[in-house]
GUZA-28672 format. One record per residue (C-alpha): residue number from 1; x, y, z. Coordinates in steps of 0.05 Angstrom, whole numbers. Layout:
// residues N
+-----+--------+--------+--------+
:   k :     xx :     yy :     zz :
+-----+--------+--------+--------+
: NUM :      X :      Y :      Z :
...
+-----+--------+--------+--------+
// end
This chain:
// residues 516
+-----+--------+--------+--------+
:   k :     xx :     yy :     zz :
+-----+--------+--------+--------+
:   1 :   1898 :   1329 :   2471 :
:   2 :   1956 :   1299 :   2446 :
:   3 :   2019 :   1344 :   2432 :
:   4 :   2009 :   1328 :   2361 :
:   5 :   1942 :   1356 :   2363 :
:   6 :   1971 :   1416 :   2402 :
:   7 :   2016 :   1430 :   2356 :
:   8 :   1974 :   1421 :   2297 :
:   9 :   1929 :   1474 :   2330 :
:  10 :   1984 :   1518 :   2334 :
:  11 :   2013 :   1511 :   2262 :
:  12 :   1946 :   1523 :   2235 :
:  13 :   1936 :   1582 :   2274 :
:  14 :   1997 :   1613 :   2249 :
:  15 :   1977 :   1593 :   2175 :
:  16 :   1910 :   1631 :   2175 :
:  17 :   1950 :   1693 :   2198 :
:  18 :   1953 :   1749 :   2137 :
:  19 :   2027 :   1745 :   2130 :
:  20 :   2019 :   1670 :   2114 :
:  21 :   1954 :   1670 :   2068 :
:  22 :   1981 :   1727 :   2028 :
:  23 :   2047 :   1681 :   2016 :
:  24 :   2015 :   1617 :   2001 :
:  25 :   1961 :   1633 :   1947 :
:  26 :   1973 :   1619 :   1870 :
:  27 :   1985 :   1689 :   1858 :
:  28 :   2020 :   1717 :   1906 :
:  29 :   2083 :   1732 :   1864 :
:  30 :   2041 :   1773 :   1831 :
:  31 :   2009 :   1817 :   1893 :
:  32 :   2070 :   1819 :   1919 :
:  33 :   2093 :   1846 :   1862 :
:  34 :   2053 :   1895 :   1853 :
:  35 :   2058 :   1917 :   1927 :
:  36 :   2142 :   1926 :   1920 :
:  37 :   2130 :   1967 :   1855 :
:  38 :   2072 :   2015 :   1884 :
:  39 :   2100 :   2020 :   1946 :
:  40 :   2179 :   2036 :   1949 :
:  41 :   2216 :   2042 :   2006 :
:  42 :   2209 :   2115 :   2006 :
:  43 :   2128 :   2112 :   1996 :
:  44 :   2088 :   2088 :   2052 :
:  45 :   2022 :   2128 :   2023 :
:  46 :   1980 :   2121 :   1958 :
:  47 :   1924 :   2158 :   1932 :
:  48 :   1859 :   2111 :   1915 :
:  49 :   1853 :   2141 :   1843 :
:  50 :   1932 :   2127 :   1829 :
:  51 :   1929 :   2060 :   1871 :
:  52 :   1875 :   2033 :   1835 :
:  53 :   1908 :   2060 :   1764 :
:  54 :   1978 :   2027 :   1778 :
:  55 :   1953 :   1965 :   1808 :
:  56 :   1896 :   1960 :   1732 :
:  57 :   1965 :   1974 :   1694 :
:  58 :   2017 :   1928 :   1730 :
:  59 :   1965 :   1866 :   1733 :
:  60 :   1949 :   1872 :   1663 :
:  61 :   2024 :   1869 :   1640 :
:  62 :   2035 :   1814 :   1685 :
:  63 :   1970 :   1780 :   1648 :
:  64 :   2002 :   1795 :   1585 :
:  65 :   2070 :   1768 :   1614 :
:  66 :   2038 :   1692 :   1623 :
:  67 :   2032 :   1698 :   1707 :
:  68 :   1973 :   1682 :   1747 :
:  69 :   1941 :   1740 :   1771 :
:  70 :   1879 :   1754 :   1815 :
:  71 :   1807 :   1731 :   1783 :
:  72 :   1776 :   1812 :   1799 :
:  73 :   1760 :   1826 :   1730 :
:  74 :   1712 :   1865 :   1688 :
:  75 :   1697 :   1856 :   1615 :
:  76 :   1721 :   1915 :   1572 :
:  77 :   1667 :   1927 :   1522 :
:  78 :   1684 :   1920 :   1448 :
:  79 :   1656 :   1931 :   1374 :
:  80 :   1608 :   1867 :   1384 :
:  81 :   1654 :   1821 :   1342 :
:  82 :   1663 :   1777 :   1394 :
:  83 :   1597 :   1736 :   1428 :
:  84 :   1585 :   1747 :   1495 :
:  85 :   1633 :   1701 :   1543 :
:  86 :   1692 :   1713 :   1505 :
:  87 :   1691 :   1789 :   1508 :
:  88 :   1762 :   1818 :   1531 :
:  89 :   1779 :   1820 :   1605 :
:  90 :   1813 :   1871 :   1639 :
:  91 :   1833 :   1871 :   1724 :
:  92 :   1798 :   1924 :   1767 :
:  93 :   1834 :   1959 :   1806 :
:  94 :   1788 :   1981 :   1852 :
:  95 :   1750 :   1907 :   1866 :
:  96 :   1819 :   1889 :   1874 :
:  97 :   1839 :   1929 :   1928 :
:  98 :   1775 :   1918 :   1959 :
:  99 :   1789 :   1852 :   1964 :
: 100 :   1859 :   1867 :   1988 :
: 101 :   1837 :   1904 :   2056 :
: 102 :   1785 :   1857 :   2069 :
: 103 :   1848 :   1804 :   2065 :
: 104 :   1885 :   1859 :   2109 :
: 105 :   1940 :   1870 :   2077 :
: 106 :   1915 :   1945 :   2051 :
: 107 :   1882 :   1998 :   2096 :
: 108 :   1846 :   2051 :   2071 :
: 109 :   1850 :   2122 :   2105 :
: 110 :   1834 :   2195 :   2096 :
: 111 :   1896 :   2237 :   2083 :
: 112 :   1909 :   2302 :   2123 :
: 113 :   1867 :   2336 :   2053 :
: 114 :   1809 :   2292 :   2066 :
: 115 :   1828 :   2253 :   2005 :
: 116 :   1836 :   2172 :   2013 :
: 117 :   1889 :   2124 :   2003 :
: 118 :   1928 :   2064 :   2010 :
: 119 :   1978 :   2037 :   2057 :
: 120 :   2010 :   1965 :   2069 :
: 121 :   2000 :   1934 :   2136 :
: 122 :   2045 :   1899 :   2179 :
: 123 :   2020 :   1837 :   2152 :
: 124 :   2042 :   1861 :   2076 :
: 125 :   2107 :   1887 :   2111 :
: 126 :   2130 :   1820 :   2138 :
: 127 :   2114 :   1789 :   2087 :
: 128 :   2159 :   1835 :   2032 :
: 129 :   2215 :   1837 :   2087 :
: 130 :   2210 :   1759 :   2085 :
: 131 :   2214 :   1759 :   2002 :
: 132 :   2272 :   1815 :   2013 :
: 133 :   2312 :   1772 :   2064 :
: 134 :   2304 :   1695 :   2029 :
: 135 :   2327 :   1736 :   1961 :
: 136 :   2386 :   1764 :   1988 :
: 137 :   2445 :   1714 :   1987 :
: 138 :   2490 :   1706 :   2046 :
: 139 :   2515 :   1649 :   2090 :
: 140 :   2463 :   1617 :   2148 :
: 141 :   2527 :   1621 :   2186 :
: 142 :   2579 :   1670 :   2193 :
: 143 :   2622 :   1708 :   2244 :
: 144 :   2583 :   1771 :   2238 :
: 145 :   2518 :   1741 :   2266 :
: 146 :   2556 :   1690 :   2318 :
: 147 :   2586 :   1754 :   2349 :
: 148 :   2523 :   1793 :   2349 :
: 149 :   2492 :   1744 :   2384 :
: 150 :   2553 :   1739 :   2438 :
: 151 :   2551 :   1809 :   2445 :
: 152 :   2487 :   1818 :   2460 :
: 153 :   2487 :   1754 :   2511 :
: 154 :   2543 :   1791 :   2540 :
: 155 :   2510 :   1855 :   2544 :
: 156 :   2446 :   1828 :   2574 :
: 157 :   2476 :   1777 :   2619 :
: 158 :   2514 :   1844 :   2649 :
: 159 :   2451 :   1893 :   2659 :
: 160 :   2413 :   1820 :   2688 :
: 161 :   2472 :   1806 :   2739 :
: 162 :   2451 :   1843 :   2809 :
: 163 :   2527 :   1828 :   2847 :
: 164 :   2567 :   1898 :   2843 :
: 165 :   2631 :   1861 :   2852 :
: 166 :   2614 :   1825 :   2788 :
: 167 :   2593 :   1891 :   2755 :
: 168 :   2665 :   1919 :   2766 :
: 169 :   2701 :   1869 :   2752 :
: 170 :   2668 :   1861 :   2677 :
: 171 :   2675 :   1942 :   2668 :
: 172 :   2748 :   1932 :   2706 :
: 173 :   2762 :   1876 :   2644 :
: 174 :   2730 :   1928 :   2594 :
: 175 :   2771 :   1987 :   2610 :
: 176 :   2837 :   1941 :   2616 :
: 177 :   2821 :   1911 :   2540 :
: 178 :   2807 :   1981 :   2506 :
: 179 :   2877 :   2008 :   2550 :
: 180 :   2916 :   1960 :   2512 :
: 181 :   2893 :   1976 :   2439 :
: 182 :   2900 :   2036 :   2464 :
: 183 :   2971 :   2038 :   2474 :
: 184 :   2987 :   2000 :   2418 :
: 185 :   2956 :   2050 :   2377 :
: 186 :   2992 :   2109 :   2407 :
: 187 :   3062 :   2063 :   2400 :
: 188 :   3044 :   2067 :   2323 :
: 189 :   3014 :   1997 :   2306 :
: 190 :   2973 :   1983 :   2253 :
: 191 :   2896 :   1995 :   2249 :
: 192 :   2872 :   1924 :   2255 :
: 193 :   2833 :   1926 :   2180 :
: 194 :   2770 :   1879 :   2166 :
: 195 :   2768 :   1852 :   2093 :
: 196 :   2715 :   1865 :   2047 :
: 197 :   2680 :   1785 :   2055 :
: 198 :   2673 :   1805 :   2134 :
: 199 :   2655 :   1878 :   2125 :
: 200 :   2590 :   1854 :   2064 :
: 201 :   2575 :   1798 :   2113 :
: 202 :   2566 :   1845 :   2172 :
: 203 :   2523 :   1889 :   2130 :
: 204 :   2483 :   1830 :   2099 :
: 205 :   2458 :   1818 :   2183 :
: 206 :   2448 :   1890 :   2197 :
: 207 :   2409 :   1905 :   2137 :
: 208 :   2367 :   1843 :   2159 :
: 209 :   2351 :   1879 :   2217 :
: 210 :   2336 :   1950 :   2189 :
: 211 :   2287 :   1913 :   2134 :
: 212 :   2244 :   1885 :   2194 :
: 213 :   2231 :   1963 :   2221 :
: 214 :   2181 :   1977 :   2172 :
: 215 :   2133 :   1923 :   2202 :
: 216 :   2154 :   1932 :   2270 :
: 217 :   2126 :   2011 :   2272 :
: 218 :   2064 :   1989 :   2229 :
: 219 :   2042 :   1940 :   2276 :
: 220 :   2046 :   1986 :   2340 :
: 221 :   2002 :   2032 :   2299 :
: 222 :   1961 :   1975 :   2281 :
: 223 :   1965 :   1961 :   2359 :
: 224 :   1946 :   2027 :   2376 :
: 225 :   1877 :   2042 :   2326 :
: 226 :   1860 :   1962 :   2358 :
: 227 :   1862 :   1994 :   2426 :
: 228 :   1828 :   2060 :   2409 :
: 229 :   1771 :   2032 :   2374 :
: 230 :   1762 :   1981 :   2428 :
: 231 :   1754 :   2039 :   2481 :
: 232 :   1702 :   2067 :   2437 :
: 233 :   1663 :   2014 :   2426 :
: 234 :   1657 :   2004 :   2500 :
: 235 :   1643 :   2069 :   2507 :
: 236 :   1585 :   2067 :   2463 :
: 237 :   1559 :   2010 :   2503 :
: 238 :   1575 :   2028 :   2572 :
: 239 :   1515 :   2048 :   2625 :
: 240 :   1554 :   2080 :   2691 :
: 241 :   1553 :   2150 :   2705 :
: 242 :   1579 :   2196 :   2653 :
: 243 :   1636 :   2219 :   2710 :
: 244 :   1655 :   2154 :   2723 :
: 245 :   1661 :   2134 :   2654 :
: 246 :   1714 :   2202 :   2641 :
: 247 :   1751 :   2177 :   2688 :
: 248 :   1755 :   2094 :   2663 :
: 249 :   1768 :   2116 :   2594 :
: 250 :   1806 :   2180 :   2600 :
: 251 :   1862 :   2142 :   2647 :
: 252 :   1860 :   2086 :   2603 :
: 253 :   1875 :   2133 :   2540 :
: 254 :   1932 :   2159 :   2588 :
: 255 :   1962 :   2087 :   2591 :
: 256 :   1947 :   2061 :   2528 :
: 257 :   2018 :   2049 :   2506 :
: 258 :   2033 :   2014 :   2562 :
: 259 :   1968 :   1956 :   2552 :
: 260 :   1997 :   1927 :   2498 :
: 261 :   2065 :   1891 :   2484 :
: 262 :   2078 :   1923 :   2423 :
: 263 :   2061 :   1988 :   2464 :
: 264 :   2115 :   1975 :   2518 :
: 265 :   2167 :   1960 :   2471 :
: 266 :   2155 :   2026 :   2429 :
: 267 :   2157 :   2065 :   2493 :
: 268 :   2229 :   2025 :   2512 :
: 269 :   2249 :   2045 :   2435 :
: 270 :   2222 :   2112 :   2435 :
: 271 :   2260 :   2137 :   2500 :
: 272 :   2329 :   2105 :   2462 :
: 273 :   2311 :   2135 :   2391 :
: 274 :   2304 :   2207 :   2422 :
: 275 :   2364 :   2217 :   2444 :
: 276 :   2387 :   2268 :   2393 :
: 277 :   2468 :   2242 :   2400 :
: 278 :   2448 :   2171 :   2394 :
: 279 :   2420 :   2181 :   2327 :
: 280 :   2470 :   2234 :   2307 :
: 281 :   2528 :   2174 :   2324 :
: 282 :   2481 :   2122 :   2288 :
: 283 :   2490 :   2167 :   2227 :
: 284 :   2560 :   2177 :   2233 :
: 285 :   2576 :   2108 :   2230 :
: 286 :   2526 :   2091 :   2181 :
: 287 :   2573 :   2144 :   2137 :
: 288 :   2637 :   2102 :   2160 :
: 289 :   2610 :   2028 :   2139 :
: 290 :   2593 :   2058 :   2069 :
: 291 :   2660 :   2085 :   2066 :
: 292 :   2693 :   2023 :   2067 :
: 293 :   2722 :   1994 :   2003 :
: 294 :   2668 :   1942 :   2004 :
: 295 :   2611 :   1987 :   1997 :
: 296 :   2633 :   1995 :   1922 :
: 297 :   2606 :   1926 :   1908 :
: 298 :   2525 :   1953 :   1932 :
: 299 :   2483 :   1980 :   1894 :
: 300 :   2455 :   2047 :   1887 :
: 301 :   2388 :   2027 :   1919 :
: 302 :   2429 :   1983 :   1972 :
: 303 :   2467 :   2050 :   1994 :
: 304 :   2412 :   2092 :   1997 :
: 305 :   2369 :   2048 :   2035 :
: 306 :   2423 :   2033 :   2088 :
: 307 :   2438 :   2105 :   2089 :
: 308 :   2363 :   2133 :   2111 :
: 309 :   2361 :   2085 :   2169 :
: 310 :   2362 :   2138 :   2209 :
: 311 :   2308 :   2166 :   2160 :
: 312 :   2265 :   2104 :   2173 :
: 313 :   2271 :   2109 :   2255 :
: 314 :   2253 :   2176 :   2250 :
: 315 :   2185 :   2169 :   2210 :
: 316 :   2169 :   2100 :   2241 :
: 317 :   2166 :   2142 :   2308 :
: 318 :   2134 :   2207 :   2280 :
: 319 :   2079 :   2153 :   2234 :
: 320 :   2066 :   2116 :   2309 :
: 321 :   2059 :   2189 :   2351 :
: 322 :   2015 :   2216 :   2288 :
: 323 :   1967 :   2155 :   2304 :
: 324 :   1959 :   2163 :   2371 :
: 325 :   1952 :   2243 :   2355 :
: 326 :   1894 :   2229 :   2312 :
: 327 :   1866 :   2172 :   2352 :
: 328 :   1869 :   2207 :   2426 :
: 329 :   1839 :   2265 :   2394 :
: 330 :   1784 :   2224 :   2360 :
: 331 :   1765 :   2185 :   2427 :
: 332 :   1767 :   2257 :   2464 :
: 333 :   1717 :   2279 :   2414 :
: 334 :   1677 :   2215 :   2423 :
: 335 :   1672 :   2223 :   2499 :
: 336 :   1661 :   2306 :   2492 :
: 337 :   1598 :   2291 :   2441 :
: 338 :   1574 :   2228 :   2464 :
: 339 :   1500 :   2231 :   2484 :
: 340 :   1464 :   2168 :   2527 :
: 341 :   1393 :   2191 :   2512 :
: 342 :   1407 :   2196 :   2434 :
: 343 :   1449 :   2134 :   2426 :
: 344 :   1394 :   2096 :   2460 :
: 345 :   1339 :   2126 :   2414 :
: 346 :   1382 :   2104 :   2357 :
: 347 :   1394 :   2032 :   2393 :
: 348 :   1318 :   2026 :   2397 :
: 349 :   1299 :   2057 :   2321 :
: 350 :   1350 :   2008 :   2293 :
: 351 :   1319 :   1946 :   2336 :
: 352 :   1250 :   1964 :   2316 :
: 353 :   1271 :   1960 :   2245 :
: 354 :   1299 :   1898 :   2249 :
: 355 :   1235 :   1869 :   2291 :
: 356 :   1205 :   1899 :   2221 :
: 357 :   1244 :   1865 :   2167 :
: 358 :   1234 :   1803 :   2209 :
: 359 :   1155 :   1800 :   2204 :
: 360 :   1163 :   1826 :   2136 :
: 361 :   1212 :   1765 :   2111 :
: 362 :   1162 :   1713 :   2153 :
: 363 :   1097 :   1733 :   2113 :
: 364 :   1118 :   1767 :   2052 :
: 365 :   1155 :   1727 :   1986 :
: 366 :   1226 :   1731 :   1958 :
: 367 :   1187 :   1780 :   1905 :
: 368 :   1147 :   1821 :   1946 :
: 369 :   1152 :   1902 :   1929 :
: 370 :   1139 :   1950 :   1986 :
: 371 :   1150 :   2027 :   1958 :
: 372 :   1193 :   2062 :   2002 :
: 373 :   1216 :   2128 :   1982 :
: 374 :   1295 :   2141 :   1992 :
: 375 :   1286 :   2211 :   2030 :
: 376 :   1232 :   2256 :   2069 :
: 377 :   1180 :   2301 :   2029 :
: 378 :   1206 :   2376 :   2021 :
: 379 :   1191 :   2417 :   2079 :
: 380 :   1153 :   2476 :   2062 :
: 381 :   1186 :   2533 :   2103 :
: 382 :   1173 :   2605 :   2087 :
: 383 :   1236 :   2647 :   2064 :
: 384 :   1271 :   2673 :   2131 :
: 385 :   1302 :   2742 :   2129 :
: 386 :   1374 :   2732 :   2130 :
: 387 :   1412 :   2802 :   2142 :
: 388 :   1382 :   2856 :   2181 :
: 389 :   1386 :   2927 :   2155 :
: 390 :   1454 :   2957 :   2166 :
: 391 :   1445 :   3043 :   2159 :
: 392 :   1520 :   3043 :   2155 :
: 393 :   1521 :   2998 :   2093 :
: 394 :   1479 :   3059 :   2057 :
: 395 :   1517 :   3114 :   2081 :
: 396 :   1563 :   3168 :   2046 :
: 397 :   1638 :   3144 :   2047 :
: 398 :   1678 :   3211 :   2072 :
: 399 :   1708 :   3260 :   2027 :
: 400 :   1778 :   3250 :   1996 :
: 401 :   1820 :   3304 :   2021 :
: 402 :   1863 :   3347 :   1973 :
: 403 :   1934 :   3346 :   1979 :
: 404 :   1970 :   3398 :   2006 :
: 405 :   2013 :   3427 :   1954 :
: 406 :   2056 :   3480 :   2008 :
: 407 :   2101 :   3418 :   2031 :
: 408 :   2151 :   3434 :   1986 :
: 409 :   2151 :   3510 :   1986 :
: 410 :   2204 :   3511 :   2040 :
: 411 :   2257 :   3471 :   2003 :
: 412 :   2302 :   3507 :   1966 :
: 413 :   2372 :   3487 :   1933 :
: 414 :   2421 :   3492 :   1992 :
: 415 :   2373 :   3443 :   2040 :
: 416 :   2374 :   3393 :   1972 :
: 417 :   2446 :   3398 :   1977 :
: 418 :   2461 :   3385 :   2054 :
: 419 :   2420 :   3328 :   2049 :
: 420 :   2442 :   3308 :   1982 :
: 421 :   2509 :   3254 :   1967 :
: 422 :   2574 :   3277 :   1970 :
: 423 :   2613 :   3342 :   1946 :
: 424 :   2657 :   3312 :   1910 :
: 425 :   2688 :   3388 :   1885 :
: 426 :   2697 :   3404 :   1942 :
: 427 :   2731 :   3347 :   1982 :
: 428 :   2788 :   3345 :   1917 :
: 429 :   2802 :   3421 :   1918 :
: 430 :   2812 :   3411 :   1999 :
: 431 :   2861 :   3344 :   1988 :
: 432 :   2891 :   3378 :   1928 :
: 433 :   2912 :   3441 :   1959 :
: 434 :   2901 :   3433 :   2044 :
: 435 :   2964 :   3438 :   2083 :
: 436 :   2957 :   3370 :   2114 :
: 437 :   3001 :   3304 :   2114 :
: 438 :   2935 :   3252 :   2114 :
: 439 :   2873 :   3260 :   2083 :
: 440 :   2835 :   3257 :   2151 :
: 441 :   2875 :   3319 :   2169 :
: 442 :   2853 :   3350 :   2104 :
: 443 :   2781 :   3323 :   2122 :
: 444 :   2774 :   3357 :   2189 :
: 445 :   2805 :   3420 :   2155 :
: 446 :   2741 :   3429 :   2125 :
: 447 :   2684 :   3469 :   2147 :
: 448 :   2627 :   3432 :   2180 :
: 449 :   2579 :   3438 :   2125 :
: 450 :   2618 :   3401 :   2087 :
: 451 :   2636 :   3351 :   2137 :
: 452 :   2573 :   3306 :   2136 :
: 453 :   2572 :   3233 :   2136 :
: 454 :   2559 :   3226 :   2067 :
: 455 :   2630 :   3266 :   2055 :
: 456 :   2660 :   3195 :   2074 :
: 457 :   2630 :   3161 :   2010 :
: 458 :   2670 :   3220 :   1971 :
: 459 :   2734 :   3215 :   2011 :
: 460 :   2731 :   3138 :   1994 :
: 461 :   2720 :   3149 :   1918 :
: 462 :   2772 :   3202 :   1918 :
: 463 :   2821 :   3158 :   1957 :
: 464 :   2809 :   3095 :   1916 :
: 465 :   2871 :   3072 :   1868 :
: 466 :   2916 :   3088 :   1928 :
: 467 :   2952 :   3039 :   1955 :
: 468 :   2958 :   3055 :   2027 :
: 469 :   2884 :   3069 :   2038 :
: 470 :   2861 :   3003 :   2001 :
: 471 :   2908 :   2956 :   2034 :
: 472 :   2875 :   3002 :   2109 :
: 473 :   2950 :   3000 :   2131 :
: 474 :   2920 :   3064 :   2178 :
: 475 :   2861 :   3075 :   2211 :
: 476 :   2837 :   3136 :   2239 :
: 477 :   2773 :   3174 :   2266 :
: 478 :   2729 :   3216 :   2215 :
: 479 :   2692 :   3267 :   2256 :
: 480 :   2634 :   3283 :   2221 :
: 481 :   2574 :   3339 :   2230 :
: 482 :   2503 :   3317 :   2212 :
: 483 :   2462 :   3376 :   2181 :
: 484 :   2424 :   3379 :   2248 :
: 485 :   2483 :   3400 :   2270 :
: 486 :   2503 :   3334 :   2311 :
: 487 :   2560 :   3312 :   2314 :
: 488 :   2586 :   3236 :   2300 :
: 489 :   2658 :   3185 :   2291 :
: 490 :   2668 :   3133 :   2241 :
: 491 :   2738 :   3096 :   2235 :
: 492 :   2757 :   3088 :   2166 :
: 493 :   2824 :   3077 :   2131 :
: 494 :   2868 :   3142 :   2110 :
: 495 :   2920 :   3152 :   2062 :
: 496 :   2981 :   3199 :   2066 :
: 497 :   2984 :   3259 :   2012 :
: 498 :   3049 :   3273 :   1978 :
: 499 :   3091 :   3322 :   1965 :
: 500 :   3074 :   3339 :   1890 :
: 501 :   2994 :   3337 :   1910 :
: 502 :   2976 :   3295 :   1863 :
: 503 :   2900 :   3306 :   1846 :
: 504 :   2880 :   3251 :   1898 :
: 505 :   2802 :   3238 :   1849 :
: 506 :   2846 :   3226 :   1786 :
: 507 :   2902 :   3180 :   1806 :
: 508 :   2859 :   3127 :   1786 :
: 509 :   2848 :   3159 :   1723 :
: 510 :   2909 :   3166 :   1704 :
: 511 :   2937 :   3101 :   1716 :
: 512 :   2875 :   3076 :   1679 :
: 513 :   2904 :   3125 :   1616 :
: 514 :   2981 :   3112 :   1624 :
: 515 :   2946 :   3030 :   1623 :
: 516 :   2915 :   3048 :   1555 :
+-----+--------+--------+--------+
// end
């Protein structure tokens, strides 16, 4: 062959990929579309009844609009005006989506609710990111993406060189270049400021980058259910020794992500993107790049997009881990109920069937009937007894027991009190007229019955309005006396009593009427 006809191998090869046909038919601005409307960047899943409701509604307006949609139609009935051939069409969503994950660019699951619905591939991925990234406008050419491309040359060229005396003298050259703006920051020079044309152009290559992540996690999951249902279906074929074969597939399952390219590099991107303070520093300058001035020129979707890019890592990861969840725990179930004797039954049912249809389509014509009834005759089975007699269920519940009404007959109005609130008579005759300088002084003056804990509520009430004990200017210990006779300390402020004895409850009350 010819390198023409190599690379006209290769070019077609690349056409017939999903990305490609879904870009290159007549109406693909209107599937792609209808993919960027149903699925925003913050929905990766749709239900079946919605999906196929949306995609019926946005088709049909796009009909109505003059594009070229997809020919999945049905006729809508109507009153009979119109003959038959020119009845009303209308698209159907289901036969269209259908046709879309047969194209691969949908895939059809079971939700965690055992309900199904819709998700993009990577194929459907790429090919938005592409739309995304030819619809944005920037420059083919530009300093931002020159110097990401030195820098990471520079980068890799210094993890790929193996002399050490190279090694230090690049990180000797780093240090020395960060010393000096350094110290010409500390002498007070100017932050070196990048205008706003430099700062959007920097953020036009990034966000390049950050749209292709989508894709990139889809197709290691895509990767991953390839690899799983590969295993299985070898499984299901395999003849060795059932030990033997828990060992093959079990240590495959064990290296799965490392069989695959796409695999490998999610491992390499995985063991970056958990590093908690990585991600933490990824968001911090995120916040610092939307900051600048130049960030008032995006849009509101534009910030929020580059804002959950952290968002985005974090679910690619968890969405790639959740299939390999599901799928490890599928093949595990595969391998715990696979039976050999059964599957080989089934094997030879199925091929006897087939040996069946084939005589049957050799002597029999395109119109031949054979009655063949969709399931088995009823079973007639006799009524099996299906609880056993319980004696307990029959039985007597107990008696209800009457309540004892001599609980209370030993409670009388002095135990009410002791464990009642505070006395607050008491505690203003003893600060009114007790022979004390501080109100804890007065306090401990007072018998122990009427020294409980709940006495402290009252001394604070009493003391309130005073200026002293609100401001706590002293603090002293309260020695109270439970009424189990116990004895406990709180620390709580105290206030000084004057000479005229001022009735400590009412000072409060009467600033309140000399207010009025």
């Amino acid at each position: 062959m010819t390198d023409v006809d190599l690379e006209f191998v290769r070019v077609r090869a690349v056409l017939d990929r999903p990305t490609l046909r879904l870009m290159s038919r007549p109406t693909s601005a209107t599937v792609l579309a209808v993919f960027r409307t149903v699925f925003d960047r913050d929905v990766q899943y749709v239900p079946a009844d919605r999906m196929h409701l949306q995609v019926e509604e946005h088709v049909a307006r796009l009909q109505a609009a003059g594009a070229r949609v997809p020919a999945s139609e049905q006729p809508v009935p109507t009153a009979g005006e119109l003959p038959e051939g020119e009845q009303e069409t209308r698209p159907n969503g289901r036969a269209l989506c259908r046709e879309w994950v047969g194209a691969q660019w949908l895939v059809r699951s079971n939700s965690p609710d055992g309900d199904e619905q819709y998700s993009l591939t990577s194929h459907a991925l790429e090919a938005l990111s592409l739309v995304d990234a030819l619809s944005a406008d920037r420059a083919l050419i530009s300093e931002s993406r020159l110097a990401m491309i030195v820098d990471a040359v520079h980068r890799w060229a210094a993890r790929a060189e193996p002399d050490p005396d190279v090694q230090i003298r690049r990180i000797d050259a780093q240090i020395a270049e960060l010393q000096a703006e350094r110290e010409r920051l500390e002498h007070g020079d100017d932050v070196v400021a990048v205008d706003d044309d430099r700062m959007r152009d920097g953020y036009t290559n990034i966000s390049d980058l950050i749209r292709q992540l989508p894709s990139d996690f889809k197709r290691v999951e895509e990767a991953v259910a390839t690899m799983h249902r590969s295993i299985v279906e070898d499984f299901r074929q395999e003849v060795r020794p059932i030990g033997e074969i828990l060992d093959d597939y079990l240590a495959r399952t064990d290296n799965l992500m490392e069989a695959t390219p796409e695999g490998r590099a999610f491992e390499g991107a995985f063991e970056l993107l958990r590093d908690d303070a990585l991600l933490l520093r990824l968001r911090d300058d995120i916040a610092t790049i939307l900051a600048h001035p130049f960030a008032q020129g995006l849009g509101a979707g534009e910030r929020r997009a580059f804002r959950n890019t952290v968002t985005i890592l974090r679910q690619g990861i968890e969405d790639v881990l959740a299939q390999r969840r599901q799928l490890t725990a599928t093949l595990r179930d595969q391998i715990v109920a696979h039976d050999v004797v059964r599957d080989r039954e089934l094997d030879a049912v199925l091929r006897s069937i087939n040996r069946g249809l084939a005589t049957l389509m050799a002597q029999g014509g395109a119109r031949d009937r054979i009655p063949l009834p969709l399931l088995p005759a009823a079973a007639e089975v006799g009524t099996l007894r299906e609880r056993f007699y319980d004696p307990d269920a029959e039985s007597v519940p107990p008696p209800i027991e009457e309540p004892d009404d001599d609980v209370f007959e030993d409670l009388d109005v002095e135990m009410l009190r002791k464990h009642g609130g505070p006395l607050l008579t008491e505690l203003r005759a003893a600060l009114r007229f007790a022979e004390a300088d501080s109100s804890v002084e007065a306090f401990h003056g007072l018998p122990p019955e009427q020294r409980r804990p709940v006495e402290l509520f009252g001394l604070a009430h009493l003391l309130t309005g005073r200026e002293d004990f609100e401001s706590a200017a002293h603090v002293a210990e309260h020695r109270t006396v439970r009424p189990d006779g116990t004895a406990i300390t709180f620390h709580m402020p105290t206030a000084a009593l004057d000479d005229e004895r001022t009735p400590v409850g009412d000072a409060h009350h009467e600033n309140a009427q000399e207010a009025r």
